[in-house]
LOSE-270177 format. One record per residue: residue in three letters; x, y, z of N, C-alpha, C in turn. Coordinates in steps of 0.2 Angstrom, whole numbers, plus 2048, in hexadecimal, padded with zeros to 3 digits. Example, Ala and Ser with C-alpha at 12.3 -4.5 7.8 and 13.67 -1.06 7.14 Angstrom:
BEGIN
+-----+-----+-----+-----+------+------+------+-----+-----+-----+
!  aa ! n_u ! n_v ! n_w ! ca_u ! ca_v ! ca_w ! c_u ! c_v ! c_w !
+-----+-----+-----+-----+------+------+------+-----+-----+-----+
! ALA ! 842 ! 7E4 ! 827 !  83E !  7EA !  827 ! 842 ! 7F0 ! 827 !
! SER ! 840 ! 7F5 ! 823 !  844 !  7FB !  824 ! 840 ! 800 ! 827 !
+-----+-----+-----+-----+------+------+------+-----+-----+-----+
//
This chain:
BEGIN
+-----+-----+-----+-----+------+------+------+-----+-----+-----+
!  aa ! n_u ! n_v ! n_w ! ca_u ! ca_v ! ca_w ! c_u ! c_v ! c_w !
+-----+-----+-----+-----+------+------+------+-----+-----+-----+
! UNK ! 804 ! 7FA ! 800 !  800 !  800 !  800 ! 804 ! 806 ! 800 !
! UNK ! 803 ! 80A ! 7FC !  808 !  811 !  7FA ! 804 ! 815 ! 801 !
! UNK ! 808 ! 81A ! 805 !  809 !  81D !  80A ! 80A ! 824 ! 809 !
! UNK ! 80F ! 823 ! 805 !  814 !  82A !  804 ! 816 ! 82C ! 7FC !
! UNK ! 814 ! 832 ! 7FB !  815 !  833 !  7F4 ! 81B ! 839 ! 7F4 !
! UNK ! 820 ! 838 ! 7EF !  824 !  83B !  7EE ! 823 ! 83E ! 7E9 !
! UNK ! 824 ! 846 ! 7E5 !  823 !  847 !  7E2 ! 829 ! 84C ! 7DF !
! UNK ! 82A ! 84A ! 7D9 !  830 !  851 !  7D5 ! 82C ! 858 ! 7D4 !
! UNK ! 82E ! 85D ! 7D1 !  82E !  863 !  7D3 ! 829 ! 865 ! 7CA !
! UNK ! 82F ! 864 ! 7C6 !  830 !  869 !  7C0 ! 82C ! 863 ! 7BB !
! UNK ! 827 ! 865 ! 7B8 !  823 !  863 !  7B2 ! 821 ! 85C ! 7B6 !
! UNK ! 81F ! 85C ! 7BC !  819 !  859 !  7BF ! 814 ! 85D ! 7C3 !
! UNK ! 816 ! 861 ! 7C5 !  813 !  86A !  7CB ! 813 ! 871 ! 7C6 !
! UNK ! 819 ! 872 ! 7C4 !  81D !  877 !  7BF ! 81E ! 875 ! 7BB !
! UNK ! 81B ! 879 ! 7B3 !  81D !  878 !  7AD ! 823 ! 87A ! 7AB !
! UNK ! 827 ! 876 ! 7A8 !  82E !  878 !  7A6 ! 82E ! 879 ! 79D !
! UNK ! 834 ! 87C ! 79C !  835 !  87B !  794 ! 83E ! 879 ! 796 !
! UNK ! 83F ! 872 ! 796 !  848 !  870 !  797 ! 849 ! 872 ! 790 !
! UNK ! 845 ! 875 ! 788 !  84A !  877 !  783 ! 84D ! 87D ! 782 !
! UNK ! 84A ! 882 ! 787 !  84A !  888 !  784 ! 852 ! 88B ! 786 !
! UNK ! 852 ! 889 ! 78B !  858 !  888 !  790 ! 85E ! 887 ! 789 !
! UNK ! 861 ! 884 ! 787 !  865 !  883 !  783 ! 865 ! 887 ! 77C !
! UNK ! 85F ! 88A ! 77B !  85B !  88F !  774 ! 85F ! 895 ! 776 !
! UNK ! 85C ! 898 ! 77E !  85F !  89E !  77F ! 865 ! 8A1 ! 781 !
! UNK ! 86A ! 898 ! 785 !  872 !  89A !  784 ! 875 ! 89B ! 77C !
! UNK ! 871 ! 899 ! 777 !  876 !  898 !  772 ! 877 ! 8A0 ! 771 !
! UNK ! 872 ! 8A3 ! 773 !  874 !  8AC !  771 ! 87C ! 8AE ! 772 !
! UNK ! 87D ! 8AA ! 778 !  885 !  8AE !  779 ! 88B ! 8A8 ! 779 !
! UNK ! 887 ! 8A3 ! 775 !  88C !  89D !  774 ! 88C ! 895 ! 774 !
! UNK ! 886 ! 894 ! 778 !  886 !  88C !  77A ! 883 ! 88C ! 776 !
! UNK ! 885 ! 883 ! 773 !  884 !  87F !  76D ! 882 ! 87A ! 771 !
! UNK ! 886 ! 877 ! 777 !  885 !  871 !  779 ! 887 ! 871 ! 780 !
! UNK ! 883 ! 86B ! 784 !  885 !  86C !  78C ! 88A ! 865 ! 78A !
! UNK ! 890 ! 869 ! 78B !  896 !  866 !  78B ! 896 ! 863 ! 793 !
! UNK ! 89A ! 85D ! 794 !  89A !  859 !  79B ! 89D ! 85F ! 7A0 !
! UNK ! 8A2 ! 862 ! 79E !  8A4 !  86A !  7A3 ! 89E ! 86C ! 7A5 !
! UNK ! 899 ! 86F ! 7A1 !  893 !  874 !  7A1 ! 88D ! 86F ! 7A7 !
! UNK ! 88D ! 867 ! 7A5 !  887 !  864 !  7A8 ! 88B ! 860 ! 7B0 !
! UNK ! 893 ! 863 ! 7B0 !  895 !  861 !  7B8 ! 893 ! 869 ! 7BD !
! UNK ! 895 ! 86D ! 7B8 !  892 !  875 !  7BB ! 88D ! 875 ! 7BD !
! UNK ! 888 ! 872 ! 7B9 !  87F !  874 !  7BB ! 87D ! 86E ! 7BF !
! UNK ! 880 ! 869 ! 7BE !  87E !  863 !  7C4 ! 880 ! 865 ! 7CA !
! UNK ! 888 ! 869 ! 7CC !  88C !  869 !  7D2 ! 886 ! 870 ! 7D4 !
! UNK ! 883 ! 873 ! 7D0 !  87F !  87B !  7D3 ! 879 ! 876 ! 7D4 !
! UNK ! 876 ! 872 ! 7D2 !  870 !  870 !  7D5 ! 870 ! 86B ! 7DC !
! UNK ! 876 ! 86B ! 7DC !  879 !  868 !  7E1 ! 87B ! 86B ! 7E6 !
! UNK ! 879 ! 872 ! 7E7 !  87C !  879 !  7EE ! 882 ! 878 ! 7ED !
! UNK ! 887 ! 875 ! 7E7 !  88E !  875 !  7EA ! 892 ! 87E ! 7E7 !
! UNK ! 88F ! 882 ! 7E3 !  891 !  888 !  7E2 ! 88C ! 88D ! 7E3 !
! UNK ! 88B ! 893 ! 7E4 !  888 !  898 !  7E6 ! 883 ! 89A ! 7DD !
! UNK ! 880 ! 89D ! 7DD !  87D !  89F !  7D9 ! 882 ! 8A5 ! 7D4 !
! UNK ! 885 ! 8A9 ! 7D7 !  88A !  8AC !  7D6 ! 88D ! 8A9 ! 7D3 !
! UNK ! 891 ! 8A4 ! 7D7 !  899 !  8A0 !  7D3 ! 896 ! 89C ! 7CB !
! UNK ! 88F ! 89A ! 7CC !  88A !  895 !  7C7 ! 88E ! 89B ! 7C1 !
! UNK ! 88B ! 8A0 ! 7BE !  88B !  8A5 !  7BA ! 891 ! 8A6 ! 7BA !
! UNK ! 897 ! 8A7 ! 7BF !  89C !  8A6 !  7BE ! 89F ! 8A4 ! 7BA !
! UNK ! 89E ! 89F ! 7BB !  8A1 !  897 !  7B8 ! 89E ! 899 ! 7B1 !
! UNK ! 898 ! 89B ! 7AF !  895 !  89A !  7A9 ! 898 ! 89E ! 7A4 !
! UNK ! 899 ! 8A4 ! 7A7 !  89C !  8AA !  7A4 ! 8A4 ! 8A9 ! 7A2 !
! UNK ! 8A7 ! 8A4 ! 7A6 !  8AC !  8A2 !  7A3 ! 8AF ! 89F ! 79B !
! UNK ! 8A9 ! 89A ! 79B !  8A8 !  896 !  795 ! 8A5 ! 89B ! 790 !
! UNK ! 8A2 ! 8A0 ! 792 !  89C !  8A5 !  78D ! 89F ! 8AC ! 790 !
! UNK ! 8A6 ! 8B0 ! 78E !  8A9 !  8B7 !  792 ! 8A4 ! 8BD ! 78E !
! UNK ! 89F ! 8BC ! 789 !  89C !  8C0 !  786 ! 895 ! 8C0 ! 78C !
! UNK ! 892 ! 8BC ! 78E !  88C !  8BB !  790 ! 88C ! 8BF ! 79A !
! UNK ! 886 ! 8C3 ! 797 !  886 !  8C9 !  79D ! 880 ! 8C4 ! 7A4 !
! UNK ! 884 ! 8C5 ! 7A9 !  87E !  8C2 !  7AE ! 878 ! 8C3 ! 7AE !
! UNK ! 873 ! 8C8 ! 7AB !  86E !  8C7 !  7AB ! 86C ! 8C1 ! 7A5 !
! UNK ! 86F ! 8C1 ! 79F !  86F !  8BC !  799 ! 86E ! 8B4 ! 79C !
! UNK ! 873 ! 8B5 ! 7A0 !  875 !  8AF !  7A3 ! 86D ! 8AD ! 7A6 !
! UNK ! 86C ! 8AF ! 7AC !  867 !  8AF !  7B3 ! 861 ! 8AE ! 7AB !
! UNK ! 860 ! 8B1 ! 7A7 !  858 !  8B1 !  7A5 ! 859 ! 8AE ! 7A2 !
! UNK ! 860 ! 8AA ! 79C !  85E !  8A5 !  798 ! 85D ! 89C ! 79D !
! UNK ! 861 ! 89F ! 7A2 !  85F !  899 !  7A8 ! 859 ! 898 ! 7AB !
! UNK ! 856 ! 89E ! 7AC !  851 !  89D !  7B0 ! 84C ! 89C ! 7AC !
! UNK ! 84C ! 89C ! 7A3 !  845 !  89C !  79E ! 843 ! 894 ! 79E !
! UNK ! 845 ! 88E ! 7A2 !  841 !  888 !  7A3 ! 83D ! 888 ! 7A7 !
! UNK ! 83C ! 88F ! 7AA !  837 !  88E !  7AF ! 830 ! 890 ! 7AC !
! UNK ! 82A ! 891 ! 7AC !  824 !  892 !  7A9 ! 81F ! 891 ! 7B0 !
! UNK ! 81A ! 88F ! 7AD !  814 !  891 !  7B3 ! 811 ! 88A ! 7B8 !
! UNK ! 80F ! 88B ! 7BD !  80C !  887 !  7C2 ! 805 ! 887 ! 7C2 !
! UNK ! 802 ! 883 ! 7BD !  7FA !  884 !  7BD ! 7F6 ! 882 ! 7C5 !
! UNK ! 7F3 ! 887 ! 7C4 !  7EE !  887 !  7CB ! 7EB ! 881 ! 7CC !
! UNK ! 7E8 ! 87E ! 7C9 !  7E4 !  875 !  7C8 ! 7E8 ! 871 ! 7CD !
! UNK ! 7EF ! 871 ! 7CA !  7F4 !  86C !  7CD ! 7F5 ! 86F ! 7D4 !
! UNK ! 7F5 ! 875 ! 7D6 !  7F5 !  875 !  7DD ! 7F0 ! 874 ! 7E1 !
! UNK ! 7EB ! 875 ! 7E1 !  7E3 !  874 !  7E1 ! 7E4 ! 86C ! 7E3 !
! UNK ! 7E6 ! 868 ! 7DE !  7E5 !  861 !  7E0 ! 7EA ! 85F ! 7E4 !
! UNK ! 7F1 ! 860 ! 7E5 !  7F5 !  85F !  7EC ! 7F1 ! 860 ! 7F1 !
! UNK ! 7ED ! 867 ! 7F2 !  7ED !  869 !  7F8 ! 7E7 ! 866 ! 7FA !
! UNK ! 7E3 ! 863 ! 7F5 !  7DC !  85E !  7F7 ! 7E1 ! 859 ! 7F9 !
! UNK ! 7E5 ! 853 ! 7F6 !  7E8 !  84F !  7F8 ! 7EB ! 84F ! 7FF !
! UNK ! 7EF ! 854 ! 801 !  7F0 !  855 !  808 ! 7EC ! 854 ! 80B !
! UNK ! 7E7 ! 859 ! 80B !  7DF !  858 !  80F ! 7DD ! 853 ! 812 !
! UNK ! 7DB ! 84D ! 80D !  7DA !  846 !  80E ! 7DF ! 843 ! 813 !
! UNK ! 7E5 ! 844 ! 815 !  7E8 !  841 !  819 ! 7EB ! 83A ! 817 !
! UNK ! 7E9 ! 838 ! 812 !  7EB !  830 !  80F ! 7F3 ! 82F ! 80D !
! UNK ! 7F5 ! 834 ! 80E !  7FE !  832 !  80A ! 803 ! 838 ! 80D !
! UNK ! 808 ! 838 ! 810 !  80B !  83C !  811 ! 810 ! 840 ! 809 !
! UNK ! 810 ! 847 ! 80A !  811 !  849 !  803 ! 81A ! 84A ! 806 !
! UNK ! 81E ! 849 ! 7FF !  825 !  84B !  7FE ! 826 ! 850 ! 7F8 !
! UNK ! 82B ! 852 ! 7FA !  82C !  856 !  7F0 ! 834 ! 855 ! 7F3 !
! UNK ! 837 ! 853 ! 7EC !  83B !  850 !  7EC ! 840 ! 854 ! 7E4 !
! UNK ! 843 ! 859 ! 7E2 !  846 !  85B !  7DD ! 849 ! 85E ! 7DD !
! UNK ! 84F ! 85D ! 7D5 !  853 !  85E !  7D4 ! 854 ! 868 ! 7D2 !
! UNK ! 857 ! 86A ! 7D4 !  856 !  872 !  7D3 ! 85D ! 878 ! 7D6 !
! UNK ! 85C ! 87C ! 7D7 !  860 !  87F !  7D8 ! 85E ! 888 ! 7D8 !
! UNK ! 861 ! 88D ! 7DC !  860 !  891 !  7E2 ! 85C ! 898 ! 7DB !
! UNK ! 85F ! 897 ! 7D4 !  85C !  89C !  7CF ! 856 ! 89A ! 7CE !
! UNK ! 855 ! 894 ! 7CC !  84E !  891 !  7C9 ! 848 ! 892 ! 7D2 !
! UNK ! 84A ! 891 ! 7D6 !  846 !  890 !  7DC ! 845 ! 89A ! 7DD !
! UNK ! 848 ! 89E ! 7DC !  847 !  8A4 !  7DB ! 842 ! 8A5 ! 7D5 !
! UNK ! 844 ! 8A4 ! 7D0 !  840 !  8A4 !  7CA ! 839 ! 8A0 ! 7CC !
! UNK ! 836 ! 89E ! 7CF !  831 !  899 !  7CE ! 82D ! 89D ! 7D6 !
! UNK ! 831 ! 89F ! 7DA !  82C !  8A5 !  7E0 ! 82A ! 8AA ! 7DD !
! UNK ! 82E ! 8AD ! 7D6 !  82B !  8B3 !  7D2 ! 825 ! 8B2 ! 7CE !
! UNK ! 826 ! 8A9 ! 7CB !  822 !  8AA !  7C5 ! 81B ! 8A7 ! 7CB !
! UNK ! 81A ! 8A4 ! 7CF !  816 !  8A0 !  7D3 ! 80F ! 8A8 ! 7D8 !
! UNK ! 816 ! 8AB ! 7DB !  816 !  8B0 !  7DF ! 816 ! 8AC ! 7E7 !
! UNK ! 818 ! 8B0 ! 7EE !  819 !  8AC !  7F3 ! 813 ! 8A9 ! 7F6 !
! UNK ! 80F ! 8AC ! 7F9 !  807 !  8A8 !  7F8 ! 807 ! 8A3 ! 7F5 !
! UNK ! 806 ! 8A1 ! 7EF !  805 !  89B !  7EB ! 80B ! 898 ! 7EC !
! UNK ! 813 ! 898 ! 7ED !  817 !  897 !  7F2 ! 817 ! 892 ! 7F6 !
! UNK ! 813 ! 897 ! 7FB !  814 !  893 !  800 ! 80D ! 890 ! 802 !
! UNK ! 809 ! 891 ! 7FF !  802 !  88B !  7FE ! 806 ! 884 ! 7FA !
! UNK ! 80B ! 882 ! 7F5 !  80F !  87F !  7F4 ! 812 ! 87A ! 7F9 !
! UNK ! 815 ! 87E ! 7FD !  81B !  87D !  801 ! 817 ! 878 ! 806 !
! UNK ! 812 ! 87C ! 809 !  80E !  879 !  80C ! 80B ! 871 ! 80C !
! UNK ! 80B ! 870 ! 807 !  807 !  86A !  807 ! 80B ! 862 ! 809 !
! UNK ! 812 ! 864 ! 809 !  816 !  85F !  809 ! 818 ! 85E ! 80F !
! UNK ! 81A ! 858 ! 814 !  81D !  856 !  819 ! 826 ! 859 ! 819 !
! UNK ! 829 ! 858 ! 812 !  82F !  859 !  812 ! 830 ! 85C ! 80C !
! UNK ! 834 ! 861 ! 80B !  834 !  866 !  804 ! 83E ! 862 ! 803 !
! UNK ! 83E ! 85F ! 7FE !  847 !  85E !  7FD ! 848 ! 861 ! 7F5 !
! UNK ! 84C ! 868 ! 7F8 !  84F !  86A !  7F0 ! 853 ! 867 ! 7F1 !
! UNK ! 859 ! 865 ! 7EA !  860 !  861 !  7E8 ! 864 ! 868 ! 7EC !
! UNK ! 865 ! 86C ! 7EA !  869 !  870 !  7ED ! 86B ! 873 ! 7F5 !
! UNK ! 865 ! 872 ! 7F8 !  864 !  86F !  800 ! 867 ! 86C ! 802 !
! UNK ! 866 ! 864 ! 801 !  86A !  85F !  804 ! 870 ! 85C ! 7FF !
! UNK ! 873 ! 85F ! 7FB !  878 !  85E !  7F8 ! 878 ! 858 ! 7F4 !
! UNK ! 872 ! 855 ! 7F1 !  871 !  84F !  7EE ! 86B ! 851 ! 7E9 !
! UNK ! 86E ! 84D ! 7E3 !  86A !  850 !  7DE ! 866 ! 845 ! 7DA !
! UNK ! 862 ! 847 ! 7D8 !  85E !  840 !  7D2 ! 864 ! 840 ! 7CE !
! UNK ! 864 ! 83A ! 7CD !  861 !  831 !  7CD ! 867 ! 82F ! 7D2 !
! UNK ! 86B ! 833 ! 7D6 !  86E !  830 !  7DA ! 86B ! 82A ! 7DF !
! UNK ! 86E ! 826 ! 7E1 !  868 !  820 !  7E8 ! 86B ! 826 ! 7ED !
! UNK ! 86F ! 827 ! 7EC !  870 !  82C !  7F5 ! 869 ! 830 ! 7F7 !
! UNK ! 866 ! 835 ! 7F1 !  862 !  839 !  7F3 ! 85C ! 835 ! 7F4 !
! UNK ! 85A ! 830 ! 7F3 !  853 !  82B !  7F2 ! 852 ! 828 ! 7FA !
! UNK ! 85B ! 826 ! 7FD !  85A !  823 !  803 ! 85B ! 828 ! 809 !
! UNK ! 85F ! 82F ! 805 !  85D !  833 !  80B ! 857 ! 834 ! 80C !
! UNK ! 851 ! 837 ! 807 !  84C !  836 !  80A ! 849 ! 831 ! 80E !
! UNK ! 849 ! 82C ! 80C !  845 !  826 !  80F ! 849 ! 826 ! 816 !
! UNK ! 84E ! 824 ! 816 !  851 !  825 !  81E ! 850 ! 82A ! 823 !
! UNK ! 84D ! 832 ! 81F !  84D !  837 !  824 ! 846 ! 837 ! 826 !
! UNK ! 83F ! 832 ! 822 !  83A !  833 !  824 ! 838 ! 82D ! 825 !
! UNK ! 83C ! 82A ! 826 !  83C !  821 !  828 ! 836 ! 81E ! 824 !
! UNK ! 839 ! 820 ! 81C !  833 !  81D !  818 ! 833 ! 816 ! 816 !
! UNK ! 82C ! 812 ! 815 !  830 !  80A !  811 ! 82F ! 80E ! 80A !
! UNK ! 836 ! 80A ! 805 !  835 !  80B !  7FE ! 82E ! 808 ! 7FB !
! UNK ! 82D ! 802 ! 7FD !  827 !  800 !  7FA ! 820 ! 804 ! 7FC !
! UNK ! 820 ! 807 ! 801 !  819 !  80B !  801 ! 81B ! 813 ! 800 !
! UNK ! 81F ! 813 ! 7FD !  821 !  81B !  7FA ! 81F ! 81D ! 7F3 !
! UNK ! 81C ! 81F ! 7EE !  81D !  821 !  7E7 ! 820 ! 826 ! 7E6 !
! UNK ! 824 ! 827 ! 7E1 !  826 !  82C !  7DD ! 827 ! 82D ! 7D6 !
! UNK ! 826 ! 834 ! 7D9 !  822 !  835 !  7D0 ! 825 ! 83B ! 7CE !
! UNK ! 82A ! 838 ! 7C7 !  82E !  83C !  7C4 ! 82C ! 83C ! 7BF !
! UNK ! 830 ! 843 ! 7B8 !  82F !  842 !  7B2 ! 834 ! 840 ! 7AC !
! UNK ! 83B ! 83E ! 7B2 !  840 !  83A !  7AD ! 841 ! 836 ! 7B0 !
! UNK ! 843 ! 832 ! 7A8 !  842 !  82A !  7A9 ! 84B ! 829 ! 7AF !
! UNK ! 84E ! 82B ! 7AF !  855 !  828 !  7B1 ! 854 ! 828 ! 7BB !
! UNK ! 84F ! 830 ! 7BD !  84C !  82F !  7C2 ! 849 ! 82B ! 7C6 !
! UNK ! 844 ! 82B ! 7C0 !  840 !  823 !  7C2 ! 843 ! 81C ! 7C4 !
! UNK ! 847 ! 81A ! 7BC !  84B !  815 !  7BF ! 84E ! 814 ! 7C6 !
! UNK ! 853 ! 81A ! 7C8 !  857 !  818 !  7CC ! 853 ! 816 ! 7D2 !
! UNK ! 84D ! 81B ! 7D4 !  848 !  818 !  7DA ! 847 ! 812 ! 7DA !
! UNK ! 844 ! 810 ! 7D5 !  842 !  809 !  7D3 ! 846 ! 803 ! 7D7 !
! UNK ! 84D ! 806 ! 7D3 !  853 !  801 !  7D8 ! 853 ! 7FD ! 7DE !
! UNK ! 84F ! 805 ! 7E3 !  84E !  804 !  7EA ! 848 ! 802 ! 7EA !
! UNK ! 843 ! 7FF ! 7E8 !  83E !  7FC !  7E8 ! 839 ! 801 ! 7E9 !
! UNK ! 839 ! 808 ! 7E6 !  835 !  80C !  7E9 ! 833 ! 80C ! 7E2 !
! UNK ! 82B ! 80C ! 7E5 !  825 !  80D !  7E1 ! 826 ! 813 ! 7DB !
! UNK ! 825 ! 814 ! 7D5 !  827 !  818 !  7D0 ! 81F ! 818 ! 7CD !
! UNK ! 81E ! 820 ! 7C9 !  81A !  823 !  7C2 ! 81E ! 825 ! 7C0 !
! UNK ! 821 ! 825 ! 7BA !  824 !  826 !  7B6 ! 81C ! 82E ! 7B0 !
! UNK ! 81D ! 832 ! 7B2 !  817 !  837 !  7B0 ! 81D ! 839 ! 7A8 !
! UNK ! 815 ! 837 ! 7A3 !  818 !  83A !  79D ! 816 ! 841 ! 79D !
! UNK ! 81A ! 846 ! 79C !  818 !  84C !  79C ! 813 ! 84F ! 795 !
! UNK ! 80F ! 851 ! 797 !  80B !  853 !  792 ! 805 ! 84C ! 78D !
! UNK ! 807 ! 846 ! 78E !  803 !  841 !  790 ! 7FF ! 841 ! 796 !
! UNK ! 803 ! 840 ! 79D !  7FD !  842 !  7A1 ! 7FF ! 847 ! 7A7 !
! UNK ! 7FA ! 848 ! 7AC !  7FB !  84C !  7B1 ! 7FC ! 84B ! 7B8 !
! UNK ! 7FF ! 84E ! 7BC !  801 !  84A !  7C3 ! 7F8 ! 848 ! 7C6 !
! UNK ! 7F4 ! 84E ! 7C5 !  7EE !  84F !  7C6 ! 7EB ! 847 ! 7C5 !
! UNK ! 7EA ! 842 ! 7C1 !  7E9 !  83C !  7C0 ! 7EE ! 838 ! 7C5 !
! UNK ! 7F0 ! 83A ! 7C9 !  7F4 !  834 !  7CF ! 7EF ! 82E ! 7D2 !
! UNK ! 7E8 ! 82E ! 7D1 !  7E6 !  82B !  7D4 ! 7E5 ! 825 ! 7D0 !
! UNK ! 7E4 ! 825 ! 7CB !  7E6 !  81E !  7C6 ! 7ED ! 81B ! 7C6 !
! UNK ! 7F2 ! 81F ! 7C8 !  7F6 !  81B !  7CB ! 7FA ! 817 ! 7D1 !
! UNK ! 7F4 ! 818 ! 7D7 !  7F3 !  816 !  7DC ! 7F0 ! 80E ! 7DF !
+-----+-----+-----+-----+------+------+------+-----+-----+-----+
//
């Protein structure tokens, strides 16, 4: 019997666009996320450098590219939080049937970008709904790692078989999987978190 549902953040709650993101660095020069580029943006989703030093670093690779450039071609995978989706988490709660997790991989520009486009009210009616809120840049652990799967489970002394989690990349999925923790793999734009109850 599922217990506990874990939930990812971006394009299950938050619409995202992962393409635009690459469209709008090409302005001052990226063509591709070279393994240098995707060790920078995983070690920043990971709190391991300041937001500062992130654009830092970036500016290195791109000396033409002005920190606003930077911050807004970064922050444009962010897009909107339709009100529905929250509406149904926070009936969910209500019911008391499952303890709620969020569980996602992110970092300290996108979490600023998303209180602007949300606003903090809507925020923090968000916030609320969850037992435990885990950004990747928080605990220093980012998906498809097992580390970040069993810290959760160990800090809220979860069984993996009565936990779900529900992401929308397959490599996250998997790894949970590993641990015997119940998965929905949500086809984006196929379906909606809003339909969880068919997969229960």
């Amino acid at each position: 019997m599922i217990r506990n549902l874990l939930f990812d953040f971006g394009d299950v709650f938050i619409n995202l666009d992962k393409t635009i993101v690459l469209e709008k660095m090409a302005s001052f020069g990226l063509s591709e996320i070279t393994p240098a580029l995707s060790d920078l943006m995983n070690n920043y989703e990971m709190g391991l450098l300041t937001s500062e030093k992130f654009i830092a670093e970036i500016q290195n690779h791109f000396p033409k590219a002005e920190v606003n450039e930077i911050t807004s071609a970064w922050n444009s995978i962010i897009l909107d939080f339709p009100e529905y989706r929250l509406e149904f988490l926070e009936k969910l709660k209500v019911t008391g049937k499952y303890r709620l997790f969020l569980l996602s991989n992110t970092n300290d520009l996108h979490i600023e970008k998303v209180k602007e486009v949300m606003g903090l009210e809507k925020w923090q009616r968000f916030r609320k709904c969850f037992k435990k809120f885990y950004l990747s840049q928080q605990i220093h652990l980012r998906k498809p790692s097992a580390a970040i799967y069993k810290y959760v489970l160990e800090e809220n002394d979860l069984t993996a078989q009565e936990t779900l989690f529900i992401d929308d990349t397959e490599e996250n999925i998997a790894a949970a999987s590993k641990l015997n923790i119940a998965t929905w793999h949500l086809k984006v734009g196929a379906e909606d978190v809003i339909n969880l109850k068919q997969k229960l």
